[in-house]
DOGURO-539778 format. One line per 8 residues: number of its first residue (from 1); their letters; for each residue z, y, x of N, C-alpha, C. Coordinates in Angstrom, 2 decimals. Last residue first. Layout:
N
NUM	A	Z Y X Z Y X Z Y X; ...
***
This chain:
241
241	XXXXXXXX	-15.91 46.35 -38.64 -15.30 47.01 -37.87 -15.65 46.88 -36.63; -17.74 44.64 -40.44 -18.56 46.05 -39.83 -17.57 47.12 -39.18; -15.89 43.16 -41.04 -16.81 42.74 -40.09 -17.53 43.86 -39.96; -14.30 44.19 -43.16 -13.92 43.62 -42.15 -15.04 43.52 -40.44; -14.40 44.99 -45.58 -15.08 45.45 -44.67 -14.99 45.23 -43.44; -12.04 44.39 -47.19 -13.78 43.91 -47.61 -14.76 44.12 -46.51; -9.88 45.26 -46.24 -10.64 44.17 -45.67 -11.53 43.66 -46.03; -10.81 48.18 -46.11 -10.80 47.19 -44.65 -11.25 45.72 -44.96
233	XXXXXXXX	-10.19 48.40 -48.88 -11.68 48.52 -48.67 -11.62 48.11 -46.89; -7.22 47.60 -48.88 -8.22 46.33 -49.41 -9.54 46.65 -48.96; -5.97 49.88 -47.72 -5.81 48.94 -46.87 -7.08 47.69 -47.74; -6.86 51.48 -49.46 -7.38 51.79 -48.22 -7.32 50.74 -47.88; -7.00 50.06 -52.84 -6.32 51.08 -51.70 -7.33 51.09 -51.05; -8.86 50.63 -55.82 -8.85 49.69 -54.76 -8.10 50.22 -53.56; -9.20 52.52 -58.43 -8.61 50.76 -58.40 -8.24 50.14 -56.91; -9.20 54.47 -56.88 -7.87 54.71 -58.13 -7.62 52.83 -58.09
225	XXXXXXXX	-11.40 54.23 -55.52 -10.18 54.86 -54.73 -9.06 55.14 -55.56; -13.07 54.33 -57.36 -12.93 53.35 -56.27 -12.04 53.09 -55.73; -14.13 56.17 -59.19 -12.98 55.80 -59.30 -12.47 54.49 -58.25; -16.89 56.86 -58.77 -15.89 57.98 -58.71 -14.61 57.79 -58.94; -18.09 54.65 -57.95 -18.03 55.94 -56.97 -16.75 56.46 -57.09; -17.40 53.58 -60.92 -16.80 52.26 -59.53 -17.19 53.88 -58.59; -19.22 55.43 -62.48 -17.61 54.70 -62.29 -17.13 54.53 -61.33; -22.09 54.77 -61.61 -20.98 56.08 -61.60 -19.70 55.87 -61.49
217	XXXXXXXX	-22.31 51.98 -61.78 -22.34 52.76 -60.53 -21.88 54.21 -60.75; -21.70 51.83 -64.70 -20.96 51.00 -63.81 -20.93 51.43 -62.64; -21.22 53.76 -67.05 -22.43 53.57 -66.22 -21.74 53.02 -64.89; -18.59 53.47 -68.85 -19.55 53.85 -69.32 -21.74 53.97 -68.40; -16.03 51.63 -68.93 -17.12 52.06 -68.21 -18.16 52.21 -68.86; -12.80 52.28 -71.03 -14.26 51.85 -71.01 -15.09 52.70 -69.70; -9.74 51.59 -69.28 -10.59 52.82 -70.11 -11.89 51.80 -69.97; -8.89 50.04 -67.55 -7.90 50.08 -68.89 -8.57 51.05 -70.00
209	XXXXXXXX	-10.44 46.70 -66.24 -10.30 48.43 -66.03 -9.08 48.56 -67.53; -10.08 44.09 -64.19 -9.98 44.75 -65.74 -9.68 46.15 -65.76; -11.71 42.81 -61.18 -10.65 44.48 -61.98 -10.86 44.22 -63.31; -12.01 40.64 -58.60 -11.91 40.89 -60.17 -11.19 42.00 -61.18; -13.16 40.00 -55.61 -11.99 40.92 -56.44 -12.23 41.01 -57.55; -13.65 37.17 -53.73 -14.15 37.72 -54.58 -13.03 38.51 -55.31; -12.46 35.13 -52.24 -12.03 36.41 -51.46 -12.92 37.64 -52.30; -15.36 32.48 -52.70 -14.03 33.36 -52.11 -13.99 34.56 -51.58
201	XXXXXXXX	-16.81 33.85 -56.17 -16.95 33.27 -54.30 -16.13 33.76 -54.25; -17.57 32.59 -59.08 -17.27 33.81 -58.38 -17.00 32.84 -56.94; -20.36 33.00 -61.72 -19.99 31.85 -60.58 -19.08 32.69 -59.98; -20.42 34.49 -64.32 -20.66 34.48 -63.04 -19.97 33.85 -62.65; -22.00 33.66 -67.42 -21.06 32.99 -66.84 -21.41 33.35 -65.12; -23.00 35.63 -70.53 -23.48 35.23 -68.64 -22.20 35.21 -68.30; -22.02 34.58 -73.23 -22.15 35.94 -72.44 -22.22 34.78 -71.35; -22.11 34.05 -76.94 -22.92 34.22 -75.98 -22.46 34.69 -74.94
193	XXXXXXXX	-18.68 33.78 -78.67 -20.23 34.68 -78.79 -20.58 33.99 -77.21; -16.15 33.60 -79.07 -17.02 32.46 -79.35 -18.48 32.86 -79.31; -14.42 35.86 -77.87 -14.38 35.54 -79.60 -16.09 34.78 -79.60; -14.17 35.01 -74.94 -13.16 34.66 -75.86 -13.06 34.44 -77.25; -17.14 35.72 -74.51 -17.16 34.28 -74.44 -15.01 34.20 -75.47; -16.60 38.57 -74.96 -17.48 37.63 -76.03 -17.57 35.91 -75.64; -15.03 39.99 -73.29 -14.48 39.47 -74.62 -15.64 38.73 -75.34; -16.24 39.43 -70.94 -15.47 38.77 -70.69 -15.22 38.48 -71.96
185	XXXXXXXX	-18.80 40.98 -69.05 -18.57 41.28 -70.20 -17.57 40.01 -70.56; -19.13 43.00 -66.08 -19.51 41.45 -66.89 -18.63 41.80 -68.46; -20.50 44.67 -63.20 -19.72 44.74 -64.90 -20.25 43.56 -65.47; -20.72 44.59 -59.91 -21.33 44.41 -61.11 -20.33 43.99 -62.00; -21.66 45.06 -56.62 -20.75 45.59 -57.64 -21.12 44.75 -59.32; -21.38 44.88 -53.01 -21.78 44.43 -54.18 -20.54 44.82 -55.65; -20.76 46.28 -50.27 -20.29 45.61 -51.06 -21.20 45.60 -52.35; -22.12 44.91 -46.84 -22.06 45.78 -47.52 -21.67 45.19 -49.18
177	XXXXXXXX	-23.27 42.50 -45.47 -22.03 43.20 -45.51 -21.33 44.24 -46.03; -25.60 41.51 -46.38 -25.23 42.55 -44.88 -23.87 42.66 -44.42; -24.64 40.01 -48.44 -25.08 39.37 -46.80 -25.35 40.28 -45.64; -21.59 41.50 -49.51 -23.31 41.37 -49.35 -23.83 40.59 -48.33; -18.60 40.73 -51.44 -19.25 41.34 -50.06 -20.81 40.82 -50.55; -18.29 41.79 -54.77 -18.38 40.74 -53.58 -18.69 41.52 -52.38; -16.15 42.82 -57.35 -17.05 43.19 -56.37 -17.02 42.01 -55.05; -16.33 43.14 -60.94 -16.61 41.95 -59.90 -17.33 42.69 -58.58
169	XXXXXXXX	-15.37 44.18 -63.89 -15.81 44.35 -62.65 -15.73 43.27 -61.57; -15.65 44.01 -67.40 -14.83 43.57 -66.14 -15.68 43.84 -64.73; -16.20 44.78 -70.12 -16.36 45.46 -69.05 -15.41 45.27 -68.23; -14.53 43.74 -71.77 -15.85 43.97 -72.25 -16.82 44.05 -71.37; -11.60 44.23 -71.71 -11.87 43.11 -71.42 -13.65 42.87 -71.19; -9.69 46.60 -71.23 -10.83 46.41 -71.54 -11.61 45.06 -70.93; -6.33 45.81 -71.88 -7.46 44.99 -71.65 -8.51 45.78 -71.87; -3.83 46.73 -73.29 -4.48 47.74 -72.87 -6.09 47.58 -72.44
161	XXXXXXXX	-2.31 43.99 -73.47 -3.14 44.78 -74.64 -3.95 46.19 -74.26; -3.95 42.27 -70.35 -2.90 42.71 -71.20 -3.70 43.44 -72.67; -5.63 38.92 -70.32 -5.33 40.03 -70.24 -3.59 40.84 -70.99; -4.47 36.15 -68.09 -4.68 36.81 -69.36 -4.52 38.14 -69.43; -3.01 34.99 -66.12 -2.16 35.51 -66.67 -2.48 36.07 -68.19; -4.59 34.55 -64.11 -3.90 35.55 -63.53 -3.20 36.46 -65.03; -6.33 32.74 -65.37 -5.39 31.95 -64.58 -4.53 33.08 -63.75; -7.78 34.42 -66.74 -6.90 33.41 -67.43 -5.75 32.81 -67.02
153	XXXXXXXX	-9.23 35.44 -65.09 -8.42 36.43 -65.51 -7.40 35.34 -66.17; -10.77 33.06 -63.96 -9.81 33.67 -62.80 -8.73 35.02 -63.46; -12.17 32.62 -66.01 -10.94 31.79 -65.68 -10.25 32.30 -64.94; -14.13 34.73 -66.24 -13.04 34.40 -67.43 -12.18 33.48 -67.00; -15.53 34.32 -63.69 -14.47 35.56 -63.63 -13.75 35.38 -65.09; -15.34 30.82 -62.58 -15.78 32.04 -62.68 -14.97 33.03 -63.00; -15.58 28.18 -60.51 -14.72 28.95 -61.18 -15.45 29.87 -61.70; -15.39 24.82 -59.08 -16.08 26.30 -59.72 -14.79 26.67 -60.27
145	XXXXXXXX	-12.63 24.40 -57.36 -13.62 24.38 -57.56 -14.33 25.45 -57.90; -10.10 26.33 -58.22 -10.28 24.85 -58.55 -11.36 24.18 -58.37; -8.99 28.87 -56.57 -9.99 28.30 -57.01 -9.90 27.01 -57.20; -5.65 31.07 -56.81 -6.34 29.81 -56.29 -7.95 29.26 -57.06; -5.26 34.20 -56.74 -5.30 33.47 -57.51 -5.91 32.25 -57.23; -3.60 37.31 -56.02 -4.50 35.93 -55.52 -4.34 34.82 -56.85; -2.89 39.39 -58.95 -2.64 38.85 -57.58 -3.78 38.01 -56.95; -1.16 40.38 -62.04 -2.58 40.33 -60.84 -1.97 39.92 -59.86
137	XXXXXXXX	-0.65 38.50 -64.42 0.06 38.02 -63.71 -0.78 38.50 -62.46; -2.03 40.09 -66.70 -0.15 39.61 -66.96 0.30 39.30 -65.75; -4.08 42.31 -66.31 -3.99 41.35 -66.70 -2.20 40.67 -66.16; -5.78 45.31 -65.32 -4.86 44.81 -66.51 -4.95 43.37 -67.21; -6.00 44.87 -62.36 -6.03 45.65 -63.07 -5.09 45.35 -64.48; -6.81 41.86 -60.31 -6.22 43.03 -60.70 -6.69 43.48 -62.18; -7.37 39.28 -58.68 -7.36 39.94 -59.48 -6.86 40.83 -60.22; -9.24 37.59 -56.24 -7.99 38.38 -55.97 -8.57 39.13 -58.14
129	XXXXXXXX	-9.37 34.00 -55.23 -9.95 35.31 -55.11 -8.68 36.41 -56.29; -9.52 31.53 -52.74 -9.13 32.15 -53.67 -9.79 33.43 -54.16; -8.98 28.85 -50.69 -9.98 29.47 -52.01 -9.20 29.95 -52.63; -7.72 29.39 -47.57 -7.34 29.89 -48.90 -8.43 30.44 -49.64; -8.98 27.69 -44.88 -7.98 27.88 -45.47 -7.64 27.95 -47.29; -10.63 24.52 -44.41 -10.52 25.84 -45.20 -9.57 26.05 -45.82; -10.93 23.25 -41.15 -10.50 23.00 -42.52 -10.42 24.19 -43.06; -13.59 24.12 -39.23 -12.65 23.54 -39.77 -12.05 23.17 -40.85
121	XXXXXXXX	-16.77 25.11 -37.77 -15.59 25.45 -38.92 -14.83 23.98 -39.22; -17.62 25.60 -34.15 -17.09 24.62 -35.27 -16.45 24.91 -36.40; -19.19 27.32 -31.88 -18.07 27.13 -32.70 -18.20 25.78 -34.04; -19.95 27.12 -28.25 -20.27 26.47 -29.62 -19.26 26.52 -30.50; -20.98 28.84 -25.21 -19.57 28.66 -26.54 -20.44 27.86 -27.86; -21.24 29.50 -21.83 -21.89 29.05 -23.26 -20.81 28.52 -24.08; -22.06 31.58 -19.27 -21.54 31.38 -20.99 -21.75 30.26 -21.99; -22.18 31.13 -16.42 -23.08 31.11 -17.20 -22.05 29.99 -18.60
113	XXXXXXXX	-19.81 32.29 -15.12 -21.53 32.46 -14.48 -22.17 32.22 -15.70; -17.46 33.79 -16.64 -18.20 32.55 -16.34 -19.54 32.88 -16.13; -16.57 36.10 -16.95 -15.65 35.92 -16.67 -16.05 34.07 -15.91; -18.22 38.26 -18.47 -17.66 38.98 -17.29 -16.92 37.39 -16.62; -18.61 36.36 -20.49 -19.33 36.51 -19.94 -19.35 37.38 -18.17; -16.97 36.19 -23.23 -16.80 35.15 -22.04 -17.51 35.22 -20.38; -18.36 37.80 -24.76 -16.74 38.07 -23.83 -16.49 37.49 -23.28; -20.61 36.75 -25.46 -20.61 37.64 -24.72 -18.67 38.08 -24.24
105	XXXXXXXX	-19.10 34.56 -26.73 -20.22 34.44 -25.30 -20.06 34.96 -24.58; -18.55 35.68 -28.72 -17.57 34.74 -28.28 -18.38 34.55 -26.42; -20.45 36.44 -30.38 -19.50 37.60 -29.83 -18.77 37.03 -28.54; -21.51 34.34 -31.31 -22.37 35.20 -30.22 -21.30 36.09 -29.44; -19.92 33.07 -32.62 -20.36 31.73 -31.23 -20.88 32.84 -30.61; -20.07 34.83 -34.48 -18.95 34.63 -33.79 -19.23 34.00 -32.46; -22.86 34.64 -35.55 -22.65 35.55 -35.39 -20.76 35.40 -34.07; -23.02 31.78 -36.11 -23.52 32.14 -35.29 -23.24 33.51 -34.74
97	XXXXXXXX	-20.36 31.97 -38.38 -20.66 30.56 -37.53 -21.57 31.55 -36.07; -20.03 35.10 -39.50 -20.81 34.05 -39.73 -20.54 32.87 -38.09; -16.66 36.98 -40.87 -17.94 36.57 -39.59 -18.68 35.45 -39.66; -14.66 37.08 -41.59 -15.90 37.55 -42.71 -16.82 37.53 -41.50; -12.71 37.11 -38.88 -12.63 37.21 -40.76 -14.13 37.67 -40.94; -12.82 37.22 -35.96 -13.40 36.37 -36.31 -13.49 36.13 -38.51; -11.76 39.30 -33.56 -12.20 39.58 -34.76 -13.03 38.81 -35.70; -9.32 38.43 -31.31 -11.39 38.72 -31.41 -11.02 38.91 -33.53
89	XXXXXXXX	-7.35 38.82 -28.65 -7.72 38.88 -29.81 -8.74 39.40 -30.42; -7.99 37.87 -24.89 -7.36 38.28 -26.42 -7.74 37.91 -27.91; -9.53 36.72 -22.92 -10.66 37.99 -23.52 -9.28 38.11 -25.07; -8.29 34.75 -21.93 -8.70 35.37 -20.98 -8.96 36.73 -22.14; -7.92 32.98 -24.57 -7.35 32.93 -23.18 -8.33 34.04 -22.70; -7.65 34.01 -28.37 -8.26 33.50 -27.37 -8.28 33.76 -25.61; -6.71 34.90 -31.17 -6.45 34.97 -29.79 -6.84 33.60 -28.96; -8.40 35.82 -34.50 -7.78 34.64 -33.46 -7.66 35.12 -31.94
81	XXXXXXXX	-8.00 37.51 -37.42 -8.18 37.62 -35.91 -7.78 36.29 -35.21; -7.32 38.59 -39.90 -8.54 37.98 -39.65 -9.00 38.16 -38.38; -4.33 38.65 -40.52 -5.47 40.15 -40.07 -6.59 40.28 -39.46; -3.81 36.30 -40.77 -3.80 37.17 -41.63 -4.56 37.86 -41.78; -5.88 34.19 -38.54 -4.61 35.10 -38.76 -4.93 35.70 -39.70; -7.40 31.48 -38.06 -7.69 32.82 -38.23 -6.57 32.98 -38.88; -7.14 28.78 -35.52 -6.25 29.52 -36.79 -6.81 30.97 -37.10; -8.27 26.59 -33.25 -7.38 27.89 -33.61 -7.49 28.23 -34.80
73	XXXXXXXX	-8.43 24.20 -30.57 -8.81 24.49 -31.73 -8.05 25.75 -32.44; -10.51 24.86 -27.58 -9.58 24.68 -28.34 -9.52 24.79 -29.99; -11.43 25.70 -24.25 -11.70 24.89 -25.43 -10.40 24.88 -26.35; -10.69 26.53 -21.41 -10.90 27.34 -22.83 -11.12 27.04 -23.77; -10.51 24.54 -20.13 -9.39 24.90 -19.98 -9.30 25.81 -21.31; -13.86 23.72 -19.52 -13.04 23.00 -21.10 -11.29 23.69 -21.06; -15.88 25.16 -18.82 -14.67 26.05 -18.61 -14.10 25.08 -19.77; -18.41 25.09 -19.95 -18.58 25.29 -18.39 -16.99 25.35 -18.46
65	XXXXXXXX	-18.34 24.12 -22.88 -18.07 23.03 -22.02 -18.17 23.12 -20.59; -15.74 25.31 -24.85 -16.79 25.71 -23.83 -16.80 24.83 -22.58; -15.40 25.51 -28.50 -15.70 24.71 -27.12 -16.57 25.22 -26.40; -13.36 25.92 -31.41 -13.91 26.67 -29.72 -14.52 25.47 -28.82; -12.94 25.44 -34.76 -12.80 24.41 -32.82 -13.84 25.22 -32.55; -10.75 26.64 -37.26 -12.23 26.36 -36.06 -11.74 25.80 -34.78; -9.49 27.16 -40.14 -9.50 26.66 -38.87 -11.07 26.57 -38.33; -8.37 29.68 -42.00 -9.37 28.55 -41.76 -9.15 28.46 -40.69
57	XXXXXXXX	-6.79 31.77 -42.52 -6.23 30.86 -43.01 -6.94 29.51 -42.42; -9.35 34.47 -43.53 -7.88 34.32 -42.84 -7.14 33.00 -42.95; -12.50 33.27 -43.17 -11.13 33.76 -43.94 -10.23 33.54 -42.81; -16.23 33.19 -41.93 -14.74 32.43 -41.94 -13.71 33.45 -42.75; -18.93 31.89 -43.45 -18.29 33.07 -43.14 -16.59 32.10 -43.00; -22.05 30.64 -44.32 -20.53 30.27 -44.19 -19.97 31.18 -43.23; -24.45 32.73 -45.90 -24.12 32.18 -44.87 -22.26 31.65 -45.34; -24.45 33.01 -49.37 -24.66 33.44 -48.08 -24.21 32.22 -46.95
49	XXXXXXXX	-26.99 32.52 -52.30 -26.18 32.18 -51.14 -25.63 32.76 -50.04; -28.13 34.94 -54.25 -28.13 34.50 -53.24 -27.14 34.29 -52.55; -27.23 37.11 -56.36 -26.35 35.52 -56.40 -26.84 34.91 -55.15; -26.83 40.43 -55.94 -27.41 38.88 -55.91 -27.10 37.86 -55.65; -26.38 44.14 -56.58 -26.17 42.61 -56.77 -27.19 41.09 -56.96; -27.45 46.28 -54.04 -27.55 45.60 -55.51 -27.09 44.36 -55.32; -24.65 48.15 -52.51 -26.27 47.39 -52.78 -26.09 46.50 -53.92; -22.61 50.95 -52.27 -22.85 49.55 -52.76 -24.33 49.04 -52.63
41	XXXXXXXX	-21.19 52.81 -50.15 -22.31 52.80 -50.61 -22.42 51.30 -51.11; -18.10 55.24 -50.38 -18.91 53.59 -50.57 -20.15 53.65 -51.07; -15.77 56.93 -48.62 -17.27 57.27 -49.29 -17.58 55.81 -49.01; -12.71 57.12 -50.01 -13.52 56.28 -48.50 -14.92 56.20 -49.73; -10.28 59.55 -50.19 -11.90 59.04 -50.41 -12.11 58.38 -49.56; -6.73 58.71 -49.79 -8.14 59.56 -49.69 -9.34 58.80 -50.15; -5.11 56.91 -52.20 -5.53 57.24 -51.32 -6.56 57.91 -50.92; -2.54 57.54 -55.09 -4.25 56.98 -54.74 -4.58 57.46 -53.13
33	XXXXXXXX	-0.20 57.21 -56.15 -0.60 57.43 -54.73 -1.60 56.74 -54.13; -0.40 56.85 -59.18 0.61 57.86 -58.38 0.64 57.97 -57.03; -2.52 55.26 -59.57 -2.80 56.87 -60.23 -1.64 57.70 -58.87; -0.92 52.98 -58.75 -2.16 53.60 -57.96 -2.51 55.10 -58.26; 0.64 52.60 -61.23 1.25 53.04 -59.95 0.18 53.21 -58.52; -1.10 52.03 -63.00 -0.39 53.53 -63.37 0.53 53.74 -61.93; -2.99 50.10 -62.52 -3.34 51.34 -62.41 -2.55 52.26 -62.49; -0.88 47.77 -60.46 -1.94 48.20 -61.80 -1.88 49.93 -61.94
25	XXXXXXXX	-0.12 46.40 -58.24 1.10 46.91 -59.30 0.65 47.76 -60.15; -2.45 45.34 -56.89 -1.33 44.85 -57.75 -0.39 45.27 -58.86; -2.67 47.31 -55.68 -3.89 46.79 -56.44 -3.13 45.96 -57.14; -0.71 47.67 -54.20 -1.27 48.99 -55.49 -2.42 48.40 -55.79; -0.82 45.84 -52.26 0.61 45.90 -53.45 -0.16 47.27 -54.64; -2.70 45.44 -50.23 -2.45 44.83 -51.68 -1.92 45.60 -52.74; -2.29 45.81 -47.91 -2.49 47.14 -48.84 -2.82 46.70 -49.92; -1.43 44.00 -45.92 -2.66 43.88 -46.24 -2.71 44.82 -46.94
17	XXXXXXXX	1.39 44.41 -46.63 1.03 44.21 -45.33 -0.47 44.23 -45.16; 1.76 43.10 -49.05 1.74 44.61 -48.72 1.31 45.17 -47.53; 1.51 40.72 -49.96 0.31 41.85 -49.77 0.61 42.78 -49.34; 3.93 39.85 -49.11 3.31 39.56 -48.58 1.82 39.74 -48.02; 5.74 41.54 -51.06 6.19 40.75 -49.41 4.84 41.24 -48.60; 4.41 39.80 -53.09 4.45 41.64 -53.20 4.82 41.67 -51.68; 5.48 36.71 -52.63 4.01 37.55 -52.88 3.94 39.02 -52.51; 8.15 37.31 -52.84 7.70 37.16 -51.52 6.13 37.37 -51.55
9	XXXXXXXX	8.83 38.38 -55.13 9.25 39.59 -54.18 8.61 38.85 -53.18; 7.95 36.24 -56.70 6.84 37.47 -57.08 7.22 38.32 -56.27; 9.73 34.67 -56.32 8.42 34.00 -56.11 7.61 35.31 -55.85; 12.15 35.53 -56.79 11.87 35.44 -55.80 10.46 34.91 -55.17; 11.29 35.22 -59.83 11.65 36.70 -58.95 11.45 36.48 -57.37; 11.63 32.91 -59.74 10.05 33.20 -60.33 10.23 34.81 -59.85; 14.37 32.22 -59.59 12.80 30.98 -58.61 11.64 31.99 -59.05; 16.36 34.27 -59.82 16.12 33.49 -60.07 14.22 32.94 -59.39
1	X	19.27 36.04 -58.70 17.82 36.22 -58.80 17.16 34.84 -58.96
***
């Protein structure tokens, strides 16, 4: 078995565990064990900034200066969780700076007269963002900086010939938290024409569909659950667990 097999069995490995692997292994092996309905309500799309949110992979410094025995620095886990002394494993993926320092308090709180936690972001784990559907190489895909959604198909390999390239999909999280949707149009910047360049954010999903979308919010309802498992709408959804 050669360096590029074993490259692609420890990737596949490695989403699967996350419910990757059928977002991966493209629509004709999702068709064959699509998962139940998970009813999605999307909000409109907006480039507005969001808050700094943590990933699986990033580091943070804890400090609590009534109790420094609890201070420390830690690691968000795969399954976008850090363990922490007394109160376990907290739920820190797709959580904001203040929003965490709050959760973090209040569990500290049965346990110190008087709470107080300050978090810190660290080094950042994994820019990346994830791309599927019909293109040569789907998977994670590293950010170089900017990026947008014609490089991130480029750099996952290029489409295939089945490509509806015209009509690419892009779903982000929302500053609620709720997911964001929107169709871009990909083959006119390739044959030298005009088209809106989206900026894309980490942990951003990119679909090449293989049929034409014909009304983007109809679609993405009624086929959500053909492009995206169970295990991926968690972890878009992480924080409203």
């Amino acid at each position: 078995m050669d360096a590029a097999m074993l490259s692609k069995r420890a990737l596949m490995l490695g989403l699967t565990g996350l419910g990757l692997s059928a977002l991966m292994a493209g629509p004709a092996a999702q068709a064959a064990r699509a998962p139940e309905a998970t009813p999605i309500r999307f909000s409109q799309w907006t480039d507005e900034d969001p808050p700094y949110l943590f990933y699986p992979a990033d580091k943070l410094e804890i400090q609590v200066p009534g109790a420094p025995e609890l201070s420390r620095t830690t690691q968000v886990g795969q399954d976008g969780r850090i363990t922490l002394p007394l109160v376990g494993q907290v739920m820190a993926a797709y959580k904001s700076v203040p929003d965490l320092q709050t959760e973090i308090t209040e569990l500290y709180r049965p346990y110190l007269r008087h709470p107080e936690v300050t978090v810190f972001p660290g080094d950042t784990g994994n820019t990346r963002v994830l791309v599927g559907g019909e293109v040569r190489n789907p998977g994670w895909v590293e950010m170089p900086g900017d990026f947008d959604a014609l490089s991130a198909a480029l750099a996952a390999g290029g489409f295939t010939n089945a490509a509806k390239s015209q009509q690419v999909l892009i779903l982000r999280r929302g500053l609620d938290g709720t997911i964001m949707q929107r169709l871009i149009d990909l083959r006119s910047p390739l044959n030298g024409k005009a088209s809106v360049a989206v900026a894309l954010r980490r942990h951003d999903i990119v679909f090449v569909p293989k049929t034409r979308i014909a009304k983007a919010g109809v679609w993405v309802e009624q086929n959500i659950n053909n492009i995206i498992p169970a295990g991926i709408m968690n972890w878009l959804l992480y924080s409203q667990n």
